[in-house]
N, C-alpha and C positions, 0 to 999 in steps of 0.2 A: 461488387460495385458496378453499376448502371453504366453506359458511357455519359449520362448527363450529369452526372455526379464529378465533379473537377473536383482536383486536388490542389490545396492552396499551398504556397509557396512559405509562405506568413501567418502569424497568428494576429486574426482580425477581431474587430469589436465584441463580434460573437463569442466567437474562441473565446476571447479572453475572460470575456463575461460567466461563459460557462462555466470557463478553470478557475476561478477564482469562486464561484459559487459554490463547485466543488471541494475546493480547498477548508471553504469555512466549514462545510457537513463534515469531511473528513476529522477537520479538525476539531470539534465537538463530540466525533464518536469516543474518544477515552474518556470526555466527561460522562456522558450516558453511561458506558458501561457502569465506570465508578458509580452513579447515581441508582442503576437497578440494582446492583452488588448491597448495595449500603439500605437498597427499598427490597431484598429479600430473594432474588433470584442469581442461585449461584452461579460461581464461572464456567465452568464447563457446560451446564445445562445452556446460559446463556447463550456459549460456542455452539453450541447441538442445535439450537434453537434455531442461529441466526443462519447456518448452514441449511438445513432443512427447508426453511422459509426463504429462501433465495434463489434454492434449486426448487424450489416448486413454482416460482415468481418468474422464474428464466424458462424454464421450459414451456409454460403458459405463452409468453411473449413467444419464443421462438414458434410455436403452435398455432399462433395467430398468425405468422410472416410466413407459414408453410415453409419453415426449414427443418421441419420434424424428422425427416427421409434424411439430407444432406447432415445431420447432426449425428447423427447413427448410423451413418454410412460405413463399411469396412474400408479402411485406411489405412491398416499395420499401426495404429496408432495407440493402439493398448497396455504395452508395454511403458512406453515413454510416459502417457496420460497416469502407468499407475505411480510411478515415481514423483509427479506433479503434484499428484493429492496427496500421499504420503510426507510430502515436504509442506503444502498446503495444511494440512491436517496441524502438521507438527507448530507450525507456527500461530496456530487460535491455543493450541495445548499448551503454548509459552508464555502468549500474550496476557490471556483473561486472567489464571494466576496472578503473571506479574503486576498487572494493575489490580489486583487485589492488595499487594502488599507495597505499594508504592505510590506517588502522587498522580496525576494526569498529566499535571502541569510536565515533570519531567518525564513521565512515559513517552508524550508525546515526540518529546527532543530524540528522544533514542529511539525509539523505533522509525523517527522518519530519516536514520543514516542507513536505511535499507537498499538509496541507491550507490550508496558509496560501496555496500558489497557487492551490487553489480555490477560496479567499474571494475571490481578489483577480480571478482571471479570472470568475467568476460575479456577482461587480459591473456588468461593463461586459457581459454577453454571455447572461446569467442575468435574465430577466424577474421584480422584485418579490425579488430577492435581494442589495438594496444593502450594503451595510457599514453599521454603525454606528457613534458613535464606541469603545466597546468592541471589536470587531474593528479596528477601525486600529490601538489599542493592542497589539493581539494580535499584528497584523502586523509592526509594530515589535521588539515582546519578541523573536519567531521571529528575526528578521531580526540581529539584536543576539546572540542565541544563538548563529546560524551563524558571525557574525564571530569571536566566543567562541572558537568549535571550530578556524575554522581558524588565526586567532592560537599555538592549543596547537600544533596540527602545526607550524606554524614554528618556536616556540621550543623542543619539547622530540622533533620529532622522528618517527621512525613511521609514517613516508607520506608524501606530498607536497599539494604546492598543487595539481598535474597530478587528482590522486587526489579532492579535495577536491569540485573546480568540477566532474569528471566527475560524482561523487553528486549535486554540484547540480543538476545537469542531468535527473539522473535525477528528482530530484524535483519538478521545471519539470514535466517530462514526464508523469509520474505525474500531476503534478495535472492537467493540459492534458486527458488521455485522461477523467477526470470532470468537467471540464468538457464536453466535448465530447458527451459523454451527456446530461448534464443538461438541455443549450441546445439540442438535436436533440431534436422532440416524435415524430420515429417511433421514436429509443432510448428515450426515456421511455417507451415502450408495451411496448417487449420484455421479455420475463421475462429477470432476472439472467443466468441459468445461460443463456443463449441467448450474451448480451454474452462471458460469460467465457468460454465455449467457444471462439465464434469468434478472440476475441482470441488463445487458446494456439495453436489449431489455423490462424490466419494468419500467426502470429510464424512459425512452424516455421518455414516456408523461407528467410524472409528470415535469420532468426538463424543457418540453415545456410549462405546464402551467403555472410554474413561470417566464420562459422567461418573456410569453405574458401579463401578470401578469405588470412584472415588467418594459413590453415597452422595450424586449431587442430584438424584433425579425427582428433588421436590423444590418446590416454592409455596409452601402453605400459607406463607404470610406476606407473601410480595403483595405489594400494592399497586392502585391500577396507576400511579405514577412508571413503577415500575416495567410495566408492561407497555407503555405506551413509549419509554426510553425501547424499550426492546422491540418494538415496530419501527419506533426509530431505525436501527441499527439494520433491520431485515429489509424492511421496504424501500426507507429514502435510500440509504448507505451502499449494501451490500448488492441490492439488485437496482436501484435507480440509477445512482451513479457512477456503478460501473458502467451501466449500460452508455450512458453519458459520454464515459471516459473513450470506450470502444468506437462511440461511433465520431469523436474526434480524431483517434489516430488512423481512422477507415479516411479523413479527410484534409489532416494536418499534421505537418512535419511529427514523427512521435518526439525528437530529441528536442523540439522547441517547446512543446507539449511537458515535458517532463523537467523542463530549467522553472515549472512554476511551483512544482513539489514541495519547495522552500517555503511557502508561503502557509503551509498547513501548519508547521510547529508553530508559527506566531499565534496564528487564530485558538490552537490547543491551548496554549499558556493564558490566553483570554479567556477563552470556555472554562478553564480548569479555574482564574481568580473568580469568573462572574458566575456559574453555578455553585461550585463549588467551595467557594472562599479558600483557594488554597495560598498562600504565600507568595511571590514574586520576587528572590532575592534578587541581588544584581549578580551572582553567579550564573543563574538560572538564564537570567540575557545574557550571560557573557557566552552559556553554550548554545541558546540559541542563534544569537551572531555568528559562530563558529561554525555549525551544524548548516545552517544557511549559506552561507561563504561558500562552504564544501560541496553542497548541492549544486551550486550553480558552478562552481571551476568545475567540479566533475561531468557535470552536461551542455558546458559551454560550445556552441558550435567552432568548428577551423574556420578561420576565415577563407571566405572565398577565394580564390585563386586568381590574380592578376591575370588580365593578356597582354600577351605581349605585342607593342604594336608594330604592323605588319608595315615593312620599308616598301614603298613603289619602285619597283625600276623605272631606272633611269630612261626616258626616251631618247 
């Protein structure tokens, strides 16, 4: 960062603007999946796809800002980066499945308690990041949420429990991979865009060999509906908006940053009625309320700290 680059204290018009634009693509991405899935191009390949085409979108960019040397720099950072993509990896190889076999509408509920498992893993593994009792509450709401969500699948249908646990999983996962950053003091060093690189450009093979694995490495019949959801997912999602995302926490609070994350599972559960026609019980909002609740107690800021006021001596 430049020195003319100031660090905001608050999330401004901008900011907000920006997170909230992000929220709504984010939250649209489990319709698209579902939508290319359904127009021919399988999960995994989809996974393979959107990895490959992100790490080829990020290194480009970083190529252009001449950070090509500083990206590939030796840093002992190898070991930690391999654990990262491994976790990374693991969590496209839980997600695209499970929303194979389950709604959007509710995928999107559960995988975004992703930051509830970073409250929870950065408790025990996160130095001076305990819980409070507000975050425990949080953690609970989320938790009660997800029961919510998958309650609805059983009674009304649209997926399964198989479909369910795998998004949970995904979203284990997801958190597991920022924790694991967090509590690594040579990734807390790394610039963002280093982390994210590596992680698309590690996943590729692994996500290729379960493709091939799993016999998913055709699409003879996708359509170009298909394939334009899956630009979707590679260019806007996976490399725009991250980029996005990085270059807000390079400039604003990350834990004010992260209290908007709530806001994607709503937009999901619209993506998922208005592309999709999928159902809308009143379960499905009762975990989305939950799920949100828990979002925001668990990244609720401390309030600030009173002064105390200074007495004058007495003349």
């Amino acid at each position: 960062m430049t020195p003319r680059q100031a660090v905001h204290d608050r999330i401004d018009l901008l900011a907000g603007s920006l997170l909230v634009v992000c929220c709504v693509i984010w939250g649209v991405q489990q319709a698209a999946i579902k939508i290319s899935l359904d127009q021919g191009i399988p999960p995994l390949m989809q996974a393979t796809l959107r990895s490959a085409g992100a790490a080829v979108l990020l290194a480009w960019w970083a190529a252009l800002r001449g950070q090509w040397r500083t990206l590939f720099a030796r840093d002992n950072s190898a070991l930690p980066l391999l654990l990262v993509i491994v976790l990374f990896a693991g969590e496209f190889l839980t997600l695209y499945p499970g929303l194979q076999r389950t709604t959007a509408s509710r995928g999107v509920v559960i995988l975004y308690t992703a930051p509830i498992w970073v409250a929870a893993g950065a408790h025990f593994l996160v130095p001076g990041e305990r819980l409070r009792v507000r975050q425990f509450l949080g953690l609970l709401a989320a938790f009660v949420g997800v029961g919510c969500a998958v309650a609805d699948g059983l009674r009304n249908g649209g997926g399964s429990l198989v479909g369910d646990v795998l998004v949970g999983m995904a979203a284990a996962l997801w958190g597991a991979t920022t924790v694991a950053i967090k509590a690594n003091p040579v990734l807390r060093r790394l610039p963002a865009v280093k982390i994210l690189l590596f992680q698309f450009l590690g996943s590729t093979p692994i996500l290729f060999t379960f493709a091939a694995a799993n016999g998913e490495l055709h699409a003879t019949g996708a359509t170009a509906t298909a394939w334009a959801w899956m630009a979707y997912q590679t260019v806007i999602v996976a490399a725009g908006t991250y980029l996005v995302f990085v270059w807000l926490i390079a400039h604003y609070p990350a834990g004010r940053l992260s209290s908007y994350t709530f806001l994607t599972p709503l937009f999901g559960i619209l993506a998922g009625a208005g592309l999709l026609g999928e159902r809308v019980s009143p379960a499905l909002i009762l975990a989305l309320v939950f799920v949100a609740l828990g979002i925001r107690l668990v990244n609720a800021q401390p309030p600030p700290a009173r002064l105390r006021p200074v007495r004058r001596a007495a003349l």
